[in-house]
Residue frames as qw, qx, qy, qz and C-alpha x, y, z in Angstrom:
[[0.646, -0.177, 0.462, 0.581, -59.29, 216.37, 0.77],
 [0.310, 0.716, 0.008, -0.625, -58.70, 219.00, -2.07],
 [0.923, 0.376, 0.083, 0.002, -58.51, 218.20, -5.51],
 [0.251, 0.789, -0.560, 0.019, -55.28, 218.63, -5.83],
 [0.362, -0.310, 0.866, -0.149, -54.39, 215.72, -3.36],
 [0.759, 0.174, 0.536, -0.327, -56.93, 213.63, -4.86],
 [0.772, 0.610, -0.177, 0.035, -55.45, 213.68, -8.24],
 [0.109, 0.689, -0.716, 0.027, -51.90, 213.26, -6.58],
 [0.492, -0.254, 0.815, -0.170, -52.79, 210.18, -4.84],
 [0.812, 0.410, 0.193, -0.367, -54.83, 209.09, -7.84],
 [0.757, 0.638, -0.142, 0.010, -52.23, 209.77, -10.52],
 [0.890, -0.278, -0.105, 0.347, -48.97, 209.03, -8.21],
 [0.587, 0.386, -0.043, 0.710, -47.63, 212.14, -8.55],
 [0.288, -0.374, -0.402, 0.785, -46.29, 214.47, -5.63],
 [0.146, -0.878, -0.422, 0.170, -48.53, 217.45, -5.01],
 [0.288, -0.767, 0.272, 0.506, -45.20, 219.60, -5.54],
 [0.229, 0.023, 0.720, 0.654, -44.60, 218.23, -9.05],
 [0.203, 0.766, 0.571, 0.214, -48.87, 218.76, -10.12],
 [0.152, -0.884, -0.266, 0.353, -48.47, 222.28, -8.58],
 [0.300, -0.342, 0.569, 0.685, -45.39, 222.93, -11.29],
 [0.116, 0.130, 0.827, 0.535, -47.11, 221.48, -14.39],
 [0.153, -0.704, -0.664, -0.200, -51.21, 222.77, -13.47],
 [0.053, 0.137, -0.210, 0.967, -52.77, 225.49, -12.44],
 [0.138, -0.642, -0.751, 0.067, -56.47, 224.90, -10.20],
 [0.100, 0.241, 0.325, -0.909, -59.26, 227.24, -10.52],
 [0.196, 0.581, 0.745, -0.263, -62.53, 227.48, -9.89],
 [0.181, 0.126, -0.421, -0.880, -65.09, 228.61, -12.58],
 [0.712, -0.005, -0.197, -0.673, -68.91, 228.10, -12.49],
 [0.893, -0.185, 0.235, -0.337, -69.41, 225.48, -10.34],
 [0.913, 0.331, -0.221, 0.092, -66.16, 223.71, -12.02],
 [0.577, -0.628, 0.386, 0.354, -62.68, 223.05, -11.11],
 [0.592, 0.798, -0.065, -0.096, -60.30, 223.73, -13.65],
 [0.661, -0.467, 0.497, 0.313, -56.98, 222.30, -13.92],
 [0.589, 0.804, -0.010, -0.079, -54.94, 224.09, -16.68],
 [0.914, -0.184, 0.060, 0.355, -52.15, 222.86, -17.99],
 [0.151, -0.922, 0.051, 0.353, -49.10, 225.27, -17.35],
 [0.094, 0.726, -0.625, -0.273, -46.25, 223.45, -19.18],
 [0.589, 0.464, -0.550, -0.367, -45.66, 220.74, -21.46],
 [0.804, -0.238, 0.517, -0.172, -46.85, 216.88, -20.29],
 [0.031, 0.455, -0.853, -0.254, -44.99, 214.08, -21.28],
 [0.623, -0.044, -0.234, -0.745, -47.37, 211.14, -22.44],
 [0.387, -0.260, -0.774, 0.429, -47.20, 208.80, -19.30],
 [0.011, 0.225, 0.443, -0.868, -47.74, 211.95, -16.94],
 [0.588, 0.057, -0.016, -0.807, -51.08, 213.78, -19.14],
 [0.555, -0.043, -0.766, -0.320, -52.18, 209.79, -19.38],
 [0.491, -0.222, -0.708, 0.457, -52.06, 209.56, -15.54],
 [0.130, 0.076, 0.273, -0.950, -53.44, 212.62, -14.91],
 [0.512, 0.012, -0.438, -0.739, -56.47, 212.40, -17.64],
 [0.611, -0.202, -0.762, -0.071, -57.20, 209.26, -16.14],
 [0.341, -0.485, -0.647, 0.479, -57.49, 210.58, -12.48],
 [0.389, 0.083, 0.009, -0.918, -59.54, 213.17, -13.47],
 [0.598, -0.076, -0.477, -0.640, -61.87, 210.69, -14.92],
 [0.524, -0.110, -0.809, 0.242, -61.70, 208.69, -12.28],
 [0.074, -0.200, -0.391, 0.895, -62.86, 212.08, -10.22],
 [0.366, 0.641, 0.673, -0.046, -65.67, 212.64, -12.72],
 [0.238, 0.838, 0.147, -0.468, -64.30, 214.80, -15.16],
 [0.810, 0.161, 0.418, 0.379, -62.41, 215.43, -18.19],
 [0.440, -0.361, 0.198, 0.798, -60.33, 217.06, -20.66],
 [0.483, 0.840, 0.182, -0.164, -61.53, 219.56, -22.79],
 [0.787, -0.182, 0.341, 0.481, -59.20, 219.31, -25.51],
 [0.188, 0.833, 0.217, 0.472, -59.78, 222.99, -27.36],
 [0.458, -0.873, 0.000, -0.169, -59.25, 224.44, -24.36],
 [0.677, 0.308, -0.596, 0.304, -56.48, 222.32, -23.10],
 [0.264, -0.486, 0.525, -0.647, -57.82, 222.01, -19.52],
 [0.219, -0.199, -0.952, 0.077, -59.22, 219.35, -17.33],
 [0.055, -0.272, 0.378, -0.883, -62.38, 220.02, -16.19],
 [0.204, 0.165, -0.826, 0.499, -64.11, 219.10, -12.71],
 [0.349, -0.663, -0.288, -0.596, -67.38, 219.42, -11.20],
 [0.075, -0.450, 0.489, -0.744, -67.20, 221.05, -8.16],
 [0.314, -0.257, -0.896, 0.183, -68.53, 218.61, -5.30],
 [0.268, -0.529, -0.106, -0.798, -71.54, 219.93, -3.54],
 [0.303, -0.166, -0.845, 0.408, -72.28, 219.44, 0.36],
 [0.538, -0.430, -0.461, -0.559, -75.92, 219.29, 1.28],
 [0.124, -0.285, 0.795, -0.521, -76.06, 219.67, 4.69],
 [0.126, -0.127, -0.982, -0.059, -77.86, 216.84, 6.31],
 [0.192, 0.412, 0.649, -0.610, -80.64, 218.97, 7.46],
 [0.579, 0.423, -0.032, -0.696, -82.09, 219.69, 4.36],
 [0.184, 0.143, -0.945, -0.229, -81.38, 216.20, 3.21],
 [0.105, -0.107, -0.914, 0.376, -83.71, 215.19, 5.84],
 [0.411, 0.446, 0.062, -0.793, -86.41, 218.09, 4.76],
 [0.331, 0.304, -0.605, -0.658, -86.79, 216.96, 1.72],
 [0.273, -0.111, -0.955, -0.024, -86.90, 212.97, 2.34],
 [0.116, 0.250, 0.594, -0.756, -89.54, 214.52, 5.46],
 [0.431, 0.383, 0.512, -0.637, -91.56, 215.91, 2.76],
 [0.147, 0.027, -0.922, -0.357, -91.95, 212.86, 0.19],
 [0.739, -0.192, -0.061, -0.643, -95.31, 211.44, 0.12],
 [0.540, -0.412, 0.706, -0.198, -95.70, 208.47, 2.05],
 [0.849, 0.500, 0.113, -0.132, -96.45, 206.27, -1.32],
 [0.540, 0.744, -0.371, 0.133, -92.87, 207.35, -2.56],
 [0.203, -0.744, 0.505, -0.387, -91.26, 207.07, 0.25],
 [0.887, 0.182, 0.369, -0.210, -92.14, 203.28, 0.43],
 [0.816, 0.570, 0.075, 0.056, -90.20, 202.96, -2.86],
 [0.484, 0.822, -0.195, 0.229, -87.40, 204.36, -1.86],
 [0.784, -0.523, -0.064, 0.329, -84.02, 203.69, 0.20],
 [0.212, 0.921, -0.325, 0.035, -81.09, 206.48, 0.20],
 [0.770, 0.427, -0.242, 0.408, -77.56, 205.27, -0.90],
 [0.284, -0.935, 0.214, 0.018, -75.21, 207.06, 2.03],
 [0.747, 0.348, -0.310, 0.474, -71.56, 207.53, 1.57],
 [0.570, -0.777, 0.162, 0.213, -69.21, 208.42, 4.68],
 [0.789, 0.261, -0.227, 0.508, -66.40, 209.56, 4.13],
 [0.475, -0.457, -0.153, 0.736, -63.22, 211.34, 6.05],
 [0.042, 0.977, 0.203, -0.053, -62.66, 214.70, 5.77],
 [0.230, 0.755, -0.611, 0.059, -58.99, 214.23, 6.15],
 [0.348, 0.281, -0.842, 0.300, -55.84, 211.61, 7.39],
 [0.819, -0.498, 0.102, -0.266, -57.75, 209.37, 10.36],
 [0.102, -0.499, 0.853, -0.117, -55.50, 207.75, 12.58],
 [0.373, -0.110, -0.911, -0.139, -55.58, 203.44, 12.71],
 [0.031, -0.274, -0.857, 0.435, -57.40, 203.31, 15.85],
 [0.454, 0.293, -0.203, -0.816, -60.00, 206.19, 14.32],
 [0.424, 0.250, -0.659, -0.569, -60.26, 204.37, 11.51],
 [0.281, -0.042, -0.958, 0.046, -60.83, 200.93, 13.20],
 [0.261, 0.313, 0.535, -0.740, -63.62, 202.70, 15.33],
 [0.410, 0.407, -0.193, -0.793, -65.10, 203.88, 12.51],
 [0.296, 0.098, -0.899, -0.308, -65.38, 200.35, 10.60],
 [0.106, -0.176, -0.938, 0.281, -67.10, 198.70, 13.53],
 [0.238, 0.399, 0.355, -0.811, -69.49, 201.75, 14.21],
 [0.389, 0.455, -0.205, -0.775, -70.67, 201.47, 10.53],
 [0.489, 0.101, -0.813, -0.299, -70.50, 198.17, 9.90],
 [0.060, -0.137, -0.878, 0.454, -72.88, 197.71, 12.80],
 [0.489, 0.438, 0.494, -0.570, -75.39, 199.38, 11.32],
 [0.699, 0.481, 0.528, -0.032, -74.81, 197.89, 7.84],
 [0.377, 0.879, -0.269, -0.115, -72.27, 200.00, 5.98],
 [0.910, 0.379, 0.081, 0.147, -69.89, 198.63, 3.39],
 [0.340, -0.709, 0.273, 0.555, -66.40, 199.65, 3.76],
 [0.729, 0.681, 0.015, -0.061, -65.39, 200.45, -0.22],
 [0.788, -0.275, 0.335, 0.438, -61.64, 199.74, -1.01],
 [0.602, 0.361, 0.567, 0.430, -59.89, 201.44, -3.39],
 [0.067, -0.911, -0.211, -0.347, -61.12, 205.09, -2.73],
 [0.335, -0.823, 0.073, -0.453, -60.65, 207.18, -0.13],
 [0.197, 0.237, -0.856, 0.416, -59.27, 205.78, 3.25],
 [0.219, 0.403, 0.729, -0.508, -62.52, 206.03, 4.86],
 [0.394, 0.090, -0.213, -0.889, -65.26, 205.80, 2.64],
 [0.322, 0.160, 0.796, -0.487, -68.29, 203.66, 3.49],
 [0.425, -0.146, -0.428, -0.784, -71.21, 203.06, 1.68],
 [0.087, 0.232, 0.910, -0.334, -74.86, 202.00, 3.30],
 [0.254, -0.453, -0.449, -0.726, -78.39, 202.25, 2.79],
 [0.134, 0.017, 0.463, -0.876, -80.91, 204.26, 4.85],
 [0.105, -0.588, -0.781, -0.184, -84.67, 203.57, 4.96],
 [0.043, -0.364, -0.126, -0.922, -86.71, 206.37, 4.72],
 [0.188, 0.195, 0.629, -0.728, -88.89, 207.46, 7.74],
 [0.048, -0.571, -0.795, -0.199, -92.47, 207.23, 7.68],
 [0.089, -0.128, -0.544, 0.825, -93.36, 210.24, 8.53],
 [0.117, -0.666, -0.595, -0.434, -97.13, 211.04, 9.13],
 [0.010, 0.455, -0.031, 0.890, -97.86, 214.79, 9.93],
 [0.564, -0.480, -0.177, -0.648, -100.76, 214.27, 12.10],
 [0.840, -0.324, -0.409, 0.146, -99.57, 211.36, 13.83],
 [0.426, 0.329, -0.294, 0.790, -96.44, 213.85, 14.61],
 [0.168, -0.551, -0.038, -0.817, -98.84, 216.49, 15.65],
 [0.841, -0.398, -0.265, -0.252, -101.13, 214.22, 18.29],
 [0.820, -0.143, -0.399, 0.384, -97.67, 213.12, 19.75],
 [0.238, 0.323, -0.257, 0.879, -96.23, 216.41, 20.60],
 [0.428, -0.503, -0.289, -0.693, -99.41, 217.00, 21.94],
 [0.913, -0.248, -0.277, -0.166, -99.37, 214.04, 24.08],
 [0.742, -0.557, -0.160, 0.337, -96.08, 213.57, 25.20],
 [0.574, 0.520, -0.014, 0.632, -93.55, 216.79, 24.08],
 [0.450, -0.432, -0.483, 0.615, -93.80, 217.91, 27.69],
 [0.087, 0.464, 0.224, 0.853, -95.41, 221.56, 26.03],
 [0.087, 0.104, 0.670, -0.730, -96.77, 223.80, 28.49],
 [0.317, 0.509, 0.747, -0.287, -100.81, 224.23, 28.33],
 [0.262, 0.745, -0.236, -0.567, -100.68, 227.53, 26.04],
 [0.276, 0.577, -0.589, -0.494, -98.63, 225.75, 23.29],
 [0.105, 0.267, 0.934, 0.216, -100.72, 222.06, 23.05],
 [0.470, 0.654, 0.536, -0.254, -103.57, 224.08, 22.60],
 [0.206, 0.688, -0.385, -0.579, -101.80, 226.21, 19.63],
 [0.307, 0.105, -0.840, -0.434, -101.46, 222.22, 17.84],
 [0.182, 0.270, 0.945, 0.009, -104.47, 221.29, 18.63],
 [0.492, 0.667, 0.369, -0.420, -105.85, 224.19, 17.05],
 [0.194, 0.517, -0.705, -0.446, -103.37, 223.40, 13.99],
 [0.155, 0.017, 0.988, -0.020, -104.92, 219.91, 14.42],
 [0.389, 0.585, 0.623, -0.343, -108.57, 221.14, 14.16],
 [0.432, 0.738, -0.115, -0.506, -107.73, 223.73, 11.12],
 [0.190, 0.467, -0.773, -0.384, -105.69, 221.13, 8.92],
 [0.037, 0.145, -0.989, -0.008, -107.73, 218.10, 9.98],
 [0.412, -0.323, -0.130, -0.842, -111.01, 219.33, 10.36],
 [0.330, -0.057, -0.855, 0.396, -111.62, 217.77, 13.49],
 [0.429, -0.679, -0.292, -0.519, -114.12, 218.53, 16.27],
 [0.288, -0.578, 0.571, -0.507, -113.32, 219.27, 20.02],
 [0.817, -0.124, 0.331, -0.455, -114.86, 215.95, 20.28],
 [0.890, 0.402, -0.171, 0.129, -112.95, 213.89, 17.60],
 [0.173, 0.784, -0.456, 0.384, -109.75, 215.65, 19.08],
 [0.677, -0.507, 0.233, -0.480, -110.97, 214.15, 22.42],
 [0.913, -0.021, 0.363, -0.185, -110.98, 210.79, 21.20],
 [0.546, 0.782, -0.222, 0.202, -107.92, 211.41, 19.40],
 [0.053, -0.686, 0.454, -0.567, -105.87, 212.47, 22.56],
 [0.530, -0.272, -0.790, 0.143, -107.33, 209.98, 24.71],
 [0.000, -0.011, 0.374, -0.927, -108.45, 213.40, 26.98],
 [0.153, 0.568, 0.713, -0.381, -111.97, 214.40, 27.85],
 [0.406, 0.579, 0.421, 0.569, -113.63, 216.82, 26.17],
 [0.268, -0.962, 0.030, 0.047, -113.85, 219.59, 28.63],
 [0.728, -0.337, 0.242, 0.545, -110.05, 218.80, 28.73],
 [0.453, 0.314, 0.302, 0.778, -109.49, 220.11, 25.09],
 [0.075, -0.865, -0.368, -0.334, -112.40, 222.58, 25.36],
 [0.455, -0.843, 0.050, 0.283, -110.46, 224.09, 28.89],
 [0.746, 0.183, 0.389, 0.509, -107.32, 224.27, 26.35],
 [0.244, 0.672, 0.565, 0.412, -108.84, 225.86, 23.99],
 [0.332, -0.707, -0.617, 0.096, -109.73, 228.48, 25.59],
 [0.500, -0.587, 0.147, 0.619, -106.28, 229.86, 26.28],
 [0.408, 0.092, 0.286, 0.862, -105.84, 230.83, 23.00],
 [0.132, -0.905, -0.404, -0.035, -108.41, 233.53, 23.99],
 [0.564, -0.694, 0.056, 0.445, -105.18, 235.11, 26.11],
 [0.640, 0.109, 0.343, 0.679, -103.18, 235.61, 22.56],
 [0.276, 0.583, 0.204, 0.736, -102.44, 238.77, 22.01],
 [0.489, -0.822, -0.104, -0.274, -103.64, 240.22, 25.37],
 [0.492, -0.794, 0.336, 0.121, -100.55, 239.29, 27.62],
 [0.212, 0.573, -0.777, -0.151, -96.49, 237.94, 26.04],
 [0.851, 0.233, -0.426, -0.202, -96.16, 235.03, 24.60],
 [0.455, 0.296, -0.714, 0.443, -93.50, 234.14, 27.05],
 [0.407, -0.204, 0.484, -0.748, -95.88, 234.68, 29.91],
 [0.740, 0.003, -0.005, -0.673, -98.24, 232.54, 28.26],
 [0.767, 0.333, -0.543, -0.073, -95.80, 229.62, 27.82],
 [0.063, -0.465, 0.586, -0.660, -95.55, 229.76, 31.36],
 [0.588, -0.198, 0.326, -0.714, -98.78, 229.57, 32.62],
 [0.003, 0.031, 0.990, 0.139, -100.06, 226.03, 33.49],
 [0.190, -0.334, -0.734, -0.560, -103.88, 225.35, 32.62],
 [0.390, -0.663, -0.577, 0.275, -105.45, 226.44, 36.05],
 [0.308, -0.518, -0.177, 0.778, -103.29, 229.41, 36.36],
 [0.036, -0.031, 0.417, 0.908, -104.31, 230.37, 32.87],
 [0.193, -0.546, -0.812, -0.071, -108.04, 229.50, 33.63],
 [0.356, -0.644, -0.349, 0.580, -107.68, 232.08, 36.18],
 [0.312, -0.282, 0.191, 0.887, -106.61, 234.29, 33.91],
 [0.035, -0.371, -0.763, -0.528, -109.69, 234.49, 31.66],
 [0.574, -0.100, -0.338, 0.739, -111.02, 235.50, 34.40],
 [0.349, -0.589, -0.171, 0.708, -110.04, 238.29, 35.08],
 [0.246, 0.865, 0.248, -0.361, -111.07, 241.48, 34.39],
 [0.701, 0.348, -0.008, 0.623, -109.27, 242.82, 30.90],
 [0.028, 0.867, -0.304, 0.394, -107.73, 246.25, 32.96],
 [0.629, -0.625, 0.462, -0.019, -106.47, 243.92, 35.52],
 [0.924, 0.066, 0.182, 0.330, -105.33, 241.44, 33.09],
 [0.302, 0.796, -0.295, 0.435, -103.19, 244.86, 31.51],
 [0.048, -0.897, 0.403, -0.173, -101.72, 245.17, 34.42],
 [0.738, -0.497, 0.451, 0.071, -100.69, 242.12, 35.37],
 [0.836, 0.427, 0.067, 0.338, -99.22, 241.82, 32.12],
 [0.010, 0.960, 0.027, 0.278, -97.93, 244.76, 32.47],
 [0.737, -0.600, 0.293, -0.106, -96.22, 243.51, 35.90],
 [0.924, -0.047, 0.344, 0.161, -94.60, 240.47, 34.29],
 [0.532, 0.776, 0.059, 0.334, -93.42, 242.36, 31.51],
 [0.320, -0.850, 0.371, -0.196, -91.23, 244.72, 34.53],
 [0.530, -0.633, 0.564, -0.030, -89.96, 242.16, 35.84],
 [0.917, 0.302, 0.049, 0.255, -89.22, 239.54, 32.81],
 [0.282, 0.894, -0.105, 0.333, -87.25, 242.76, 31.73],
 [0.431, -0.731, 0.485, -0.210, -85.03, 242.77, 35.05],
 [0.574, 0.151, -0.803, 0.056, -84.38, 238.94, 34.28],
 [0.165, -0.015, 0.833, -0.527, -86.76, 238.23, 37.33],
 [0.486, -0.176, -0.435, -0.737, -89.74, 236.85, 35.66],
 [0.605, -0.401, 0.432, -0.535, -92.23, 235.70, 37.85],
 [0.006, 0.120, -0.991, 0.055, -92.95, 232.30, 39.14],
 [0.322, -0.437, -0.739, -0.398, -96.01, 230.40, 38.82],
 [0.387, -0.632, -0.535, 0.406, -96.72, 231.30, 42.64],
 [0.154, -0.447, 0.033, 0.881, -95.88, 235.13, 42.20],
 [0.281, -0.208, -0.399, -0.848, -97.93, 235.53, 38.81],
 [0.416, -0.651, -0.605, -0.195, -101.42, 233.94, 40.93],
 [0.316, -0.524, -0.416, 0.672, -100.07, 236.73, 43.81],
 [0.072, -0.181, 0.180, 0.964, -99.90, 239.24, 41.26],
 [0.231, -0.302, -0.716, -0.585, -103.21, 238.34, 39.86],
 [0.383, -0.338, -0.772, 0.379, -104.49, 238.73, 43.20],
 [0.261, -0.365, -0.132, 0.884, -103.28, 242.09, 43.90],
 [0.027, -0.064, -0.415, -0.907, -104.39, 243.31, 40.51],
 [0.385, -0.510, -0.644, -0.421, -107.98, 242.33, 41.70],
 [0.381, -0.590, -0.451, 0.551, -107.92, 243.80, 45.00],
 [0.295, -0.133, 0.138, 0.936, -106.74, 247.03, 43.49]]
């Protein structure tokens, strides 16, 4: 809703009468609302008062009203931020959320909307808005490492890119293949065969490597580095064509490239 409506519906006066008597514009982060032509003192009382009711006011040198300009935080960096609280603060704290419409909701909208929000604890506020809600949020726990161990575990990643966080896991946590082990619930040869792959970085694409599952990349090690060129090389042809191999076509090609 713009300010313009929001002070008509505030101060009861048509949107076609404010647009006579004011003039809105924006200045440094402010709305301005300058008066154009002489208020009677009902009307600048009813105005002055739904400004302040908007958070702002009248600068009376000036003879304007002025507004701060609402800011919208999208919710992903809301969610950064709260993400990276310590977990001490975070404990202490619970976020305030307001919903509101963007514009006119029909009744049946609207009546959705009530139930959805008041099912997970939000306050409908009277008096405001048509649709404006209020609820509190509890702040996630989040612990980095525990994050890390899960992705690991179950983020369905191919073999190439759990061993990339579980060496993020060994350089931030100073772990051992062996602590990792017993971390993961995995063996240790398990991580240690992993590992391994990130030998392959830089030697064939990344997109090859996010392919390969933990045998076929075994295989790759391997292999000689001029065959491994070409069979990068290979994949690289045909990614390009939009025919990238398959797991069964890169162990043929790996074949070939050793026969050669």
């Amino acid at each position: 809703m713009e300010t313009r409506e929001k002070l008509s519906k505030l101060s009861q006066i048509p949107v076609e009468e404010l647009d006579k008597k004011l003039q809105f514009k924006e200045d440094k982060g402010n709305q301005l609302i300058i008066i154009k032509e002489e208020l009677d003192r009902e009307t600048f009382k009813n105005i002055a008062q739904a400004v302040q009711a908007l958070g702002g006011q009248y600068v009376k040198t000036e003879k304007f009203f002025k507004l701060p300009l609402a800011k919208e935080t999208p919710w992903e960096e809301v969610e950064t931020a709260l993400k990276s609280l310590p977990d001490d603060i975070k404990l202490s704290l619970t976020v305030d959320l307001i919903v509101k419409a963007r514009s006119f909701m029909g009744p049946q909208k609207f009546r959705i909307l009530i139930k959805q929000l008041k099912d997970i604890g939000g306050t409908y506020v009277p008096g405001k808005e048509q649709a404006h809600f209020e609820l509190k949020v509890a702040i996630p726990i989040i612990n980095p490492e525990k994050e890390l161990v899960d992705r690991v575990q179950y983020g369905g990643l191919s073999a190439y890119q759990q061993a990339l966080l579980m060496q993020e896991l060994i350089t931030k946590y100073n772990y051992s293949q062996e602590d990792l082990a017993a971390k993961l619930k995995r063996s240790r040869s398990w991580v240690a065969n992993h590992m391994r792959l990130l030998q392959l970085k830089d030697k064939i694409p990344e997109q090859m490597l996010n392919l390969l599952s933990e045998g076929v990349a075994r295989t790759l090690l391997s292999t000689p580095p001029d065959h491994l060129e070409k069979v990068a090389e290979e994949y690289v042809t045909r990614a390009k064509k939009g025919q990238a191999p398959s797991i069964a076509e890169l162990i043929q090609i790996i074949k070939d490239a050793k026969q050669k």
